[in-house]
N, C-alpha and C positions, 0 to 999 in steps of 0.2 A: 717152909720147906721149899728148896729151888727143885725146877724137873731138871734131870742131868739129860744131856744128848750124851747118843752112844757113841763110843771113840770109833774111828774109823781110818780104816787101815789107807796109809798114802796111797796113791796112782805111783810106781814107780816107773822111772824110763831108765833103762840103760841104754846107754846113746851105741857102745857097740854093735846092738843088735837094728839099729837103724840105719836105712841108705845113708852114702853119701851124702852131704848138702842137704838132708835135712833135718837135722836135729834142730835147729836154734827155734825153724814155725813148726817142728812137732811140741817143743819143749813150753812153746809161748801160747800155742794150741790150745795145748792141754790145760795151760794156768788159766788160762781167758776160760775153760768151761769148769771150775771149779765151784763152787760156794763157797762161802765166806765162811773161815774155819776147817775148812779143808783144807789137804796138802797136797804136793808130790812129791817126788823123791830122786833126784835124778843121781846117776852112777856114772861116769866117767872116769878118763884114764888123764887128766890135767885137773889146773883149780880153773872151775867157771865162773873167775873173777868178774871178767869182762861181758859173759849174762848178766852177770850181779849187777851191772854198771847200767849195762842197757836197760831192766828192770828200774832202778833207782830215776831213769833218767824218762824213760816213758810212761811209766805206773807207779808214780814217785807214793810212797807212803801204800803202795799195795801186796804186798809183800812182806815177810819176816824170812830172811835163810837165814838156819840151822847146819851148820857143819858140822856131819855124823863122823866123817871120816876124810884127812886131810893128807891125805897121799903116802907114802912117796908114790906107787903106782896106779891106788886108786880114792877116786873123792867120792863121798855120798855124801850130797846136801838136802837138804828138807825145806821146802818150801811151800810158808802158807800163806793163804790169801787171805788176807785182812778183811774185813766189814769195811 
């Protein structure tokens, strides 16, 4: 028999409700304090393609996004942090 860990609900950010200019170090923030198998979930009004990019390209293989929801107005992705 495996012990199961309990599901745990994402950190969501929606970026509306944050200052100007800083969304990209609250967004990158918050992933750098997660545990591995945690998420977050961020809300936006574009595709945050180009976080995806920068992810991929500085935490290459640390990461998995989930696209909950793909516009037209609003995106919510899911992002976990890998082991």
């Amino acid at each position: 028999m495996h012990p199961t860990v309990p599901a745990v609900d994402p950190i969501t950010i929606d970026v509306a409700s944050l200052p100007a200019g800083s969304c990209r170090q609250t967004i990158e923030n918050t992933f750098e304090s997660l545990a591995p198998g945690a998420a977050l979930e961020i809300v936006v009004d574009h595709d945050p393609a180009p976080l995806r990019q920068r992810f991929a390209s500085t935490r290459p293989g640390a990461s998995q996004w989930t696209y909950l929801e793909a516009g037209p107005t609003t995106w919510r992705v899911r992002v976990e942090r890998l082991a």
